[in-house]
OpenMM code with the backbone's topology and positions (N, CA, C; nanometers):
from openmm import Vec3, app, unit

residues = "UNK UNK UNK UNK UNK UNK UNK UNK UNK UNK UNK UNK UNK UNK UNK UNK UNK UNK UNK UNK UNK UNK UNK UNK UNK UNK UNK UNK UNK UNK UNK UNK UNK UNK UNK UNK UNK UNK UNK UNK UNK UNK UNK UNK UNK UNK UNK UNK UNK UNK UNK UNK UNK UNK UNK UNK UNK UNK UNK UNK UNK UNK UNK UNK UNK UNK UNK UNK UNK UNK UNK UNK UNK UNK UNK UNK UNK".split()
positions = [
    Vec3(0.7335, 0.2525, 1.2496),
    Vec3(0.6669, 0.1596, 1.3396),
    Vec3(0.6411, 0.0284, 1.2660),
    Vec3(0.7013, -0.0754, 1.3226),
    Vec3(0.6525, -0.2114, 1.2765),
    Vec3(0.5382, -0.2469, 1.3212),
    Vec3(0.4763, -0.3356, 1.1752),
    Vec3(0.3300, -0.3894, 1.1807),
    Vec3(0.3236, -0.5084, 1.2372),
    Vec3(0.4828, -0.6030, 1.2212),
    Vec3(0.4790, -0.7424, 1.2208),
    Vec3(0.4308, -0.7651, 1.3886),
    Vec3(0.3610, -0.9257, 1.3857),
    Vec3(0.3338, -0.9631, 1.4850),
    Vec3(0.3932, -0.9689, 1.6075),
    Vec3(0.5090, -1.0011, 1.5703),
    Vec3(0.6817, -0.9946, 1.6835),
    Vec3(0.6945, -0.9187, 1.7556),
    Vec3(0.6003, -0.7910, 1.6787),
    Vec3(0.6901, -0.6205, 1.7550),
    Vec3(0.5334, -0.5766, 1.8041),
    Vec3(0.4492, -0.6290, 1.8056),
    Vec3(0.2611, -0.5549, 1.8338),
    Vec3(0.2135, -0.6584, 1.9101),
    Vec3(0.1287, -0.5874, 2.0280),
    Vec3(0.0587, -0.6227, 2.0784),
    Vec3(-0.0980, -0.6695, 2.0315),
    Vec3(-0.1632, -0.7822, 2.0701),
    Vec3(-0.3061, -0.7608, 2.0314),
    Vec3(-0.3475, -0.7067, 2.0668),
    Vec3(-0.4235, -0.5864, 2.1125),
    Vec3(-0.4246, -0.4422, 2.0982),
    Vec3(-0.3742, -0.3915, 2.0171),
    Vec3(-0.2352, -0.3646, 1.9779),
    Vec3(-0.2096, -0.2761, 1.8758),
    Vec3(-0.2679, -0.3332, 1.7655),
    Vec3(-0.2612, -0.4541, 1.7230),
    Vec3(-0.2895, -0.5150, 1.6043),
    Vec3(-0.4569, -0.5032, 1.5523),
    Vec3(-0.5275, -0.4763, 1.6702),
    Vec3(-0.6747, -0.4768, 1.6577),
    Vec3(-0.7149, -0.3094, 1.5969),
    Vec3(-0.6385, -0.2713, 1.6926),
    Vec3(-0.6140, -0.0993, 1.6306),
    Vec3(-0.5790, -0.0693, 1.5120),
    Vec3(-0.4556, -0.1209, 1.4315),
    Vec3(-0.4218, -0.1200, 1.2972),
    Vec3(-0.5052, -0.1762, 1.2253),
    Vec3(-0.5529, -0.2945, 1.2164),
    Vec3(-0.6837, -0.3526, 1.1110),
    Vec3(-0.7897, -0.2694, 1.1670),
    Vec3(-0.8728, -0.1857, 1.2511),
    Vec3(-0.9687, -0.0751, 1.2769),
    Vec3(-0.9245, 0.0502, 1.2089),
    Vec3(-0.7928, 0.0791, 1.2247),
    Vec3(-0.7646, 0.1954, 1.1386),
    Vec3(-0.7511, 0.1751, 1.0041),
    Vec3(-0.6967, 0.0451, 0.9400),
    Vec3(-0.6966, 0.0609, 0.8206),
    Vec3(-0.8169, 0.0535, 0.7715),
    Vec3(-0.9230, 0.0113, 0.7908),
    Vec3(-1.0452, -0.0406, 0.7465),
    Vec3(-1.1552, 0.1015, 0.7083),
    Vec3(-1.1405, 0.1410, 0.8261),
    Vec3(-1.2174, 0.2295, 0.9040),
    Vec3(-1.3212, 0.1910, 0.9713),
    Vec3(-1.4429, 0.2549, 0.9590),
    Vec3(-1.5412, 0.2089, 1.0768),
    Vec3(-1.6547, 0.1061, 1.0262),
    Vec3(-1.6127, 0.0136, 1.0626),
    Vec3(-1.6218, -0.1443, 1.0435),
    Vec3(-1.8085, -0.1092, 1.0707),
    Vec3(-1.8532, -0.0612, 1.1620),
    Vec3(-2.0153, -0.0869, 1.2748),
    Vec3(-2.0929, 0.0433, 1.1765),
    Vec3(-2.0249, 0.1400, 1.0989),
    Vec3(-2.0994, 0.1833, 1.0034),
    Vec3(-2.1348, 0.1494, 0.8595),
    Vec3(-2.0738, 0.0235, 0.8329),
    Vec3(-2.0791, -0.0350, 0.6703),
    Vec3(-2.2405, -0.0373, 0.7039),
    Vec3(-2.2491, 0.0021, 0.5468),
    Vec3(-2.4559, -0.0278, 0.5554),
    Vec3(-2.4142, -0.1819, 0.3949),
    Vec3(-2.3425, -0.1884, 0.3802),
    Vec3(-2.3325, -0.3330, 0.2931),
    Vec3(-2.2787, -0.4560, 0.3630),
    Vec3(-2.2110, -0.4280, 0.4872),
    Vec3(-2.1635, -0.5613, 0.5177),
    Vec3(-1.9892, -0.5823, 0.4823),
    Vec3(-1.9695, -0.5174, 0.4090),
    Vec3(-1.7894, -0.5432, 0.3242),
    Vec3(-1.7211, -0.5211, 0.4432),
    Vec3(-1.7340, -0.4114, 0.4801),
    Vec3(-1.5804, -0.3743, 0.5561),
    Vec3(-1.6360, -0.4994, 0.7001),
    Vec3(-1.7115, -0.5613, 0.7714),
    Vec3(-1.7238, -0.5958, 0.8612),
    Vec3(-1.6680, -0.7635, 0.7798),
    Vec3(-1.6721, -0.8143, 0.6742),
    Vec3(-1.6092, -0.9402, 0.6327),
    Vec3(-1.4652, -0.9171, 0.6303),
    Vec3(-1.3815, -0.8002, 0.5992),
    Vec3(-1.2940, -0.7638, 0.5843),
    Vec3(-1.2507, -0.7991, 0.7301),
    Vec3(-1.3020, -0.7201, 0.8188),
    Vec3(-1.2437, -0.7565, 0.9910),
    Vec3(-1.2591, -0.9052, 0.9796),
    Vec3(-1.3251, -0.9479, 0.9456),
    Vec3(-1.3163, -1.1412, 0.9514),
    Vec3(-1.1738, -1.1701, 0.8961),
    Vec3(-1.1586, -1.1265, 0.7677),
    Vec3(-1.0417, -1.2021, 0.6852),
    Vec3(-0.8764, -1.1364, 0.7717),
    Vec3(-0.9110, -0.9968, 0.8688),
    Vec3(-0.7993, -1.0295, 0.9098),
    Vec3(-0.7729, -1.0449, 1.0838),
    Vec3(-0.8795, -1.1302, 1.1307),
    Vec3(-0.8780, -1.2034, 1.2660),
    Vec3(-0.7504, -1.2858, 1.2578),
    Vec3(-0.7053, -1.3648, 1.1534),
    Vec3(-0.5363, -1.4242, 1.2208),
    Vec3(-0.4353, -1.3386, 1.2276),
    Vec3(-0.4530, -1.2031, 1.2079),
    Vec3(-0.3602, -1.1044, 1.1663),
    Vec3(-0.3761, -1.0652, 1.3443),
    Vec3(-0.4808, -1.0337, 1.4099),
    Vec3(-0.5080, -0.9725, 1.5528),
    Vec3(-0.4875, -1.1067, 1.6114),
    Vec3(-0.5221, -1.2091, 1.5919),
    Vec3(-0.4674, -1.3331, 1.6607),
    Vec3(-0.3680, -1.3840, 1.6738),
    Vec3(-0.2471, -1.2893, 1.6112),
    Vec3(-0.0862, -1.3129, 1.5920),
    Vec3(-0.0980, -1.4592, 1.5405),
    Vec3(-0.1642, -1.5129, 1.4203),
    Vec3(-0.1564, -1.6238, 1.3659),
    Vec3(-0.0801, -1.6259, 1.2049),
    Vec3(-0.0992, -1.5177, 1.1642),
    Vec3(-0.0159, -1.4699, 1.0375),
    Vec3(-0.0450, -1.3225, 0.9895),
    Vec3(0.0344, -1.2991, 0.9067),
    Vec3(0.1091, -1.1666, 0.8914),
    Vec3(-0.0107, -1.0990, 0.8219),
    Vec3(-0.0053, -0.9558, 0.8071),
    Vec3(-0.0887, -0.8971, 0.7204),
    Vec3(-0.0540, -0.9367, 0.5807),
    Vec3(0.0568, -0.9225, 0.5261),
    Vec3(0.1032, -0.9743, 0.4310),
    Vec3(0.1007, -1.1077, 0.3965),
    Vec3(0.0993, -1.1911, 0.4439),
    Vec3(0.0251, -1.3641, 0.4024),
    Vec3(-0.0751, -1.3229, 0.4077),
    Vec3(-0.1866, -1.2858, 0.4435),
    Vec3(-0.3312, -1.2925, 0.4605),
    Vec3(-0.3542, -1.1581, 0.3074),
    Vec3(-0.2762, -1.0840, 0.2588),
    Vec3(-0.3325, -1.0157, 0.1307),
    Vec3(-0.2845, -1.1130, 0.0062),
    Vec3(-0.2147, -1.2081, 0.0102),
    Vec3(-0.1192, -1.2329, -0.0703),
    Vec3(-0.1918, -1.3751, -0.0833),
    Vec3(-0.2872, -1.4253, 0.0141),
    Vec3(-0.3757, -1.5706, -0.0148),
    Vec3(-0.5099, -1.4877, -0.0443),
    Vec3(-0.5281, -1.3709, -0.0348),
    Vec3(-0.6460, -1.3324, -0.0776),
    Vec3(-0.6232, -1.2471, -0.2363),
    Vec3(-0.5271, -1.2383, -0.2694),
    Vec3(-0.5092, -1.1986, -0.4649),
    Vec3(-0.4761, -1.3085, -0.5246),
    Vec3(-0.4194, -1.4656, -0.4297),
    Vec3(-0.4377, -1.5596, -0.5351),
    Vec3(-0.5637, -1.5885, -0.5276),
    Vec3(-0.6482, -1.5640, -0.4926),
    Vec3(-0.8010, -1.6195, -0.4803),
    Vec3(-0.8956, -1.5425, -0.5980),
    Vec3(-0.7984, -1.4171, -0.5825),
    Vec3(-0.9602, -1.3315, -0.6472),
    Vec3(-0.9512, -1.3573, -0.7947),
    Vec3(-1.0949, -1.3600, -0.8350),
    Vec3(-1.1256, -1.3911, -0.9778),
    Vec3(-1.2816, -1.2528, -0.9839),
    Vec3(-1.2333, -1.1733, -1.0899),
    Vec3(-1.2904, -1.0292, -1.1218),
    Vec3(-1.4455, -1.0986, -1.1795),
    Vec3(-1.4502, -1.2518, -1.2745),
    Vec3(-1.5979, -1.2984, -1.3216),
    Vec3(-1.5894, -1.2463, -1.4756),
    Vec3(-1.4960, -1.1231, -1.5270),
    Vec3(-1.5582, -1.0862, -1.6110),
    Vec3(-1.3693, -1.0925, -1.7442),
    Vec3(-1.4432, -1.1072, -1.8579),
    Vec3(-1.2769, -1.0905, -1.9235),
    Vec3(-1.2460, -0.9819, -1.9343),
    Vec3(-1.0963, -0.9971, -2.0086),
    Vec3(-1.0741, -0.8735, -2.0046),
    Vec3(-1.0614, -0.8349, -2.1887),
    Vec3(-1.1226, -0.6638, -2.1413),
    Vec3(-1.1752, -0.6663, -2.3369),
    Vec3(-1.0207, -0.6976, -2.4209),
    Vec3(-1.0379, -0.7003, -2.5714),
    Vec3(-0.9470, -0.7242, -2.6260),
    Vec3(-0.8890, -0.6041, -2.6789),
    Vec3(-0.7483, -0.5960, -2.6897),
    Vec3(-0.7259, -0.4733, -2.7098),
    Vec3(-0.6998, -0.4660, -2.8593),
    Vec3(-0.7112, -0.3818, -2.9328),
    Vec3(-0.7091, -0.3201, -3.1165),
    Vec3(-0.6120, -0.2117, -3.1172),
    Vec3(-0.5128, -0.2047, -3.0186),
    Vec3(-0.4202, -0.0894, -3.0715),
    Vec3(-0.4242, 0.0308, -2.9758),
    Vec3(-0.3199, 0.1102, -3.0145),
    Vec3(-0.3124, 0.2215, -2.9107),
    Vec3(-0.3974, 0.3480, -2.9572),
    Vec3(-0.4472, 0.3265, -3.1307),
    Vec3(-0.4943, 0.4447, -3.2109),
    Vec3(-0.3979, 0.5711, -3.2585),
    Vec3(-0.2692, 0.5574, -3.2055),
    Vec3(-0.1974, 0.6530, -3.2678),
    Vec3(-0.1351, 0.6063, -3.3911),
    Vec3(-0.1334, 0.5123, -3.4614),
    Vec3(-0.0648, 0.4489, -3.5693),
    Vec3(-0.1676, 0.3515, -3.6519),
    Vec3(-0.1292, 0.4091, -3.8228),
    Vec3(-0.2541, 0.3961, -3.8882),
    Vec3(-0.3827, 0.4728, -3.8736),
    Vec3(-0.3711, 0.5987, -3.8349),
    Vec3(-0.4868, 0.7074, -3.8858),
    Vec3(-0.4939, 0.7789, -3.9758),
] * unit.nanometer
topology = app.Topology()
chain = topology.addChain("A")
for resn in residues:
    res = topology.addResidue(resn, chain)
    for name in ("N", "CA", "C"):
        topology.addAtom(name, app.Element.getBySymbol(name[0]), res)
């Protein structure tokens, strides 16, 4: 079954971001209900699921470094 916009109805498309998510009206933090925000152009046949993950991993920044690594420990014991 195709996801792309071309081949789904809005309906179907509202259904697939509800199923992938899951149940959006039980988050007790709020996440999964921003998540249904970030993919409203996806149910609005405005862009793809795939553009909309792919502008959201150039975005993300984790805040924290990453440790430095000293070796695998199998060499030099």
């Amino acid at each position: 079954m195709s996801i792309l916009i071309k081949d789904t109805t809005r309906e179907e498309r509202e259904r697939i971001v509800a199923e992938s998510i899951g149940n959006v009206n039980g988050s007790c933090d709020g996440c999964a209900s921003g998540l249904a925000e970030m993919y409203q152009d996806y149910i609005d046949g405005k862009r793809e699921i795939s553009e909309i993950n792919m502008s959201f991993r150039a975005h993300y920044e984790s805040g924290e470094e990453a440790p430095a690594r000293s070796g695998c420990g199998y060499f030099g014991q």
